[in-house]
C-alpha positions in Angstrom: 86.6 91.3 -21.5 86.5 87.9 -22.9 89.5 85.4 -21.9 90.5 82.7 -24.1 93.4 80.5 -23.3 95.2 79.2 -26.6 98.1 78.5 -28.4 99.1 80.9 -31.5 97.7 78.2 -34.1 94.3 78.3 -32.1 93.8 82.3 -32.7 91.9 83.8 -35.3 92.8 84.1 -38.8 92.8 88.0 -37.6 94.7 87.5 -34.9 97.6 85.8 -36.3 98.0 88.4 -38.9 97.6 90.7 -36.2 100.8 89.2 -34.2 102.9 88.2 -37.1 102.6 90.9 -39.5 101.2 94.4 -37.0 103.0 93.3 -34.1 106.1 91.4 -35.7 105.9 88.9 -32.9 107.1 85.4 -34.0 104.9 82.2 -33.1 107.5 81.3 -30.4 107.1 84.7 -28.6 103.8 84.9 -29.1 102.1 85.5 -24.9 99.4 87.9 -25.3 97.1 89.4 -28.4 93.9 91.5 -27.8 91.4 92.1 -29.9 90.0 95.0 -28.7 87.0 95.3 -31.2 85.8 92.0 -30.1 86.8 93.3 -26.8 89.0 89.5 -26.4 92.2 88.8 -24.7 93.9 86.0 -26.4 96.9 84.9 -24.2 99.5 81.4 -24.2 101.7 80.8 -20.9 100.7 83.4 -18.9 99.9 82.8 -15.4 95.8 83.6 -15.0 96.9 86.1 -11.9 98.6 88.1 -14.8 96.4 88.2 -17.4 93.4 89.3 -14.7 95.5 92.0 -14.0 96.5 93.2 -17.4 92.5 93.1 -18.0 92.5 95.6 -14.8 95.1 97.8 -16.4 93.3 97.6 -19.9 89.9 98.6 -18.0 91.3 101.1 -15.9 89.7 104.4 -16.6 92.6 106.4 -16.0 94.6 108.4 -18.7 97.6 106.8 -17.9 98.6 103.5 -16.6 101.7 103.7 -14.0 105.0 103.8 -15.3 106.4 101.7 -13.4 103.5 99.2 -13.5 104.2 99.1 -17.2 107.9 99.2 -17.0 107.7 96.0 -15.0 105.6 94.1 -17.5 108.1 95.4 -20.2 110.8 94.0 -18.3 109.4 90.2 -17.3 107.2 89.7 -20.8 108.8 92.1 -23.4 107.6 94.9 -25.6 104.7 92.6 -27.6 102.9 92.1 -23.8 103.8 95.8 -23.2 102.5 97.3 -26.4 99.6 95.0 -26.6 98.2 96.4 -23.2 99.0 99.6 -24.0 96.9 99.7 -26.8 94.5 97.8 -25.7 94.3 100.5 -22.8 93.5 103.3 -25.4 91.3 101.7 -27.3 89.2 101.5 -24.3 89.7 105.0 -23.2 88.4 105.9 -27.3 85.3 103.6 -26.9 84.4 105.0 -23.5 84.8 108.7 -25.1 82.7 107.6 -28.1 79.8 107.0 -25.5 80.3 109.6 -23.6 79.6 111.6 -27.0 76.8 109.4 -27.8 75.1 110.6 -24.7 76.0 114.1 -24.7 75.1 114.2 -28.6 71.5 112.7 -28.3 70.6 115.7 -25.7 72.1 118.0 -27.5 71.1 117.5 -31.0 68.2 118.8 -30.9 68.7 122.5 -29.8 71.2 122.8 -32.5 68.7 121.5 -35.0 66.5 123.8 -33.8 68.9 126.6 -34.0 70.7 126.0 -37.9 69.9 128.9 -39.7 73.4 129.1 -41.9 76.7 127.6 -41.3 82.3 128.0 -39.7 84.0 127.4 -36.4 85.8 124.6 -33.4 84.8 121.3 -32.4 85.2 117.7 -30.6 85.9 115.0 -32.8 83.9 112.2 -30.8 81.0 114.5 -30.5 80.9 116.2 -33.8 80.6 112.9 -35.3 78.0 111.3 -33.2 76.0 114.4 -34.0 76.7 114.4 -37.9 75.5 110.8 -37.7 72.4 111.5 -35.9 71.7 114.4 -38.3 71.7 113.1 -41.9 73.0 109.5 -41.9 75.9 110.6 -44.3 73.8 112.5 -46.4 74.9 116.4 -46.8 72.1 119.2 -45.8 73.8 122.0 -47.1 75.5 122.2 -50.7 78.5 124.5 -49.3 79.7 122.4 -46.7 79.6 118.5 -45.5 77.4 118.1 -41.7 80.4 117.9 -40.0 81.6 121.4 -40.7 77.7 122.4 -40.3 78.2 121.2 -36.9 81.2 122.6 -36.2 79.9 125.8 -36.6 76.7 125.4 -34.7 77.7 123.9 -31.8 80.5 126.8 -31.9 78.0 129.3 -32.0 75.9 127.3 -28.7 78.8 126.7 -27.0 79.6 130.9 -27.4 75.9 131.7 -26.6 75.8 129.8 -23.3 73.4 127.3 -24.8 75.2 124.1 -24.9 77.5 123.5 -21.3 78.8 120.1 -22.9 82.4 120.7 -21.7 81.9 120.5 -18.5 80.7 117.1 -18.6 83.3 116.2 -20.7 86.2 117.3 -19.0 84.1 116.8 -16.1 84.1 113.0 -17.0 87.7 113.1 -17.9 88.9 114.5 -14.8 87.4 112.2 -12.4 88.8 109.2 -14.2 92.4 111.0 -15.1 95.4 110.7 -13.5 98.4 107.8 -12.9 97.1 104.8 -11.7 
């Protein structure tokens, strides 16, 4: 994660929307702003100790950050610090599930491809679109339903079979990681 030291008037246009209109943190109050697409921490007055540890929270792989770790930063810096790392934290969690899927979806795309015949059934979100993306590049196969639901319904029908064993690997990789810091 990038740090950038700077007062409010020195943060992206983006960012200043971001704190003043999302947030509904005043210029005064402003301590902390991350931008986790950028994958930037923008902080003012924060002592560097802190803000190396928020970046440890934000990167923590766990499900949850402590409670009490985060009751504490509530307490000393308010709900903008709070909510900002919070977020911050699950956006991380997303983009690490994202390439998880990314991974899983590349070996398994093409026994599925092999096996569409005719597509209805469950799914994972992360992984259902990585492989709709890798199948048609938003262009539909079939006339009666989009490649998501396609999808759907053949990795349902792998899944059933005993074919695919992605779970494992997901929940696999989720459990390791899980837990309260």
């Amino acid at each position: 994660m990038i740090l950038k030291k700077c007062a409010f008037d020195e943060l992206p246009d983006a960012m200043q929307m971001h704190v003043l209109y999302c947030e509904k943190i005043t210029v005064a109050e402003y301590r902390l702003a991350i931008w986790s697409n950028k994958d930037t921490l923008y902080y003012n007055n924060l002592p560097e100790k802190e803000v190396e540890r928020f970046v440890t929270l934000i990167e923590s792989e766990k499900k949850f950050i402590n409670a009490r770790t985060m009751d504490s930063i509530y307490k000393k810096y308010g709900w903008a610090v709070y909510n900002e790392i919070h977020e911050a934290h699950s956006a991380y969690l997303k983009k690490r599930r994202e390439k998880v899927a990314e991974q899983i979806a590349q070996e398994y795309f093409p026994i599925i491809e092999k096996t569409i015949k005719k597509p209805s059934i469950p799914y994972s979100d992360e992984l259902l679109e990585a492989m709709s993306h890798l199948a048609d590049k938003g262009h539909f196969k079939f006339k009666e339903w989009s490649t998501d639901q396609a999808y759907i319904y053949f990795m349902g029908y792998l899944l059933g079979s005993g074919k695919l064993k992605w779970e494992e690997q997901l929940l696999g990789a989720n459990k390791k990681k899980g837990g309260a810091e």
